[in-house]
N, C-alpha and C positions, 0 to 999 in steps of 0.2 A: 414372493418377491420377484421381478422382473430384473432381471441384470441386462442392461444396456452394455453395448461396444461402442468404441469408437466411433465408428459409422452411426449408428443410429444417434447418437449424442449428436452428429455432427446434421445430421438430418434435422433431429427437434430445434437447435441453436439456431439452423437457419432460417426456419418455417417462423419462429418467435421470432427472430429479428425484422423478417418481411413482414412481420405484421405490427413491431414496434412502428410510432410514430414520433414518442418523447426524445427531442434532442439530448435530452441530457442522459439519459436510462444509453439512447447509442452511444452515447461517448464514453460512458462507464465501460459500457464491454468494449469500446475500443483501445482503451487506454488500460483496460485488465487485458486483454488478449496483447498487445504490445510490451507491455513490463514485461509479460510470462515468457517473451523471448529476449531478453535480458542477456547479455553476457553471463555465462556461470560464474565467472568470480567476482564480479559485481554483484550479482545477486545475492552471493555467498555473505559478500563485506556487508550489506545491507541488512540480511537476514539478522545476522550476527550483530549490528550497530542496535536491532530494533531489542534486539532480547538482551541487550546488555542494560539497554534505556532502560526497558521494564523489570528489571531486577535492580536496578537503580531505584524506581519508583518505589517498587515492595520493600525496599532497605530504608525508605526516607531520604534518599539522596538527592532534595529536589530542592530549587528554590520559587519563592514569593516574586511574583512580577514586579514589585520595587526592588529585592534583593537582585534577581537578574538584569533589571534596568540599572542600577547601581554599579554593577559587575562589570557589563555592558559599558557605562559612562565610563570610568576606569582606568578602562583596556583602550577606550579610545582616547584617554586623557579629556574628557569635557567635564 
């Protein structure tokens, strides 16, 4: 198994992206490499917002897109 550093990761990333062409594949890594410099406590609240969703989901805590359109109408009074 080859263990890669820093450096060399940064080496391969680049060589792939100069060879990328797909707008959309470069905008992935740019908007992955942008979030990853994120405020730390943003990050933190976010991290934390997604794993609460998801233990939401695994509990059943979810509703039916009428039930949330409903909810939704509601709260806005329509």
């Amino acid at each position: 198994m080859i263990i890669m550093g820093a450096i060399d990761i940064k080496r391969e990333l680049s060589k792939l992206i100069e060879k990328e062409n797909d707008l959309h594949v470069l905008e992935a890594i740019k908007t992955l490499l942008v979030s990853s410099s994120l405020d730390p406590v943003l990050k933190e609240r976010l991290t934390s917002r997604a794993l609460k969703a998801e233990e939401d989901i695994r509990a059943g805590r979810v509703y039916t897109r009428e039930e949330f359109e409903k909810k939704l109408d509601d709260r806005l009074g329509l």
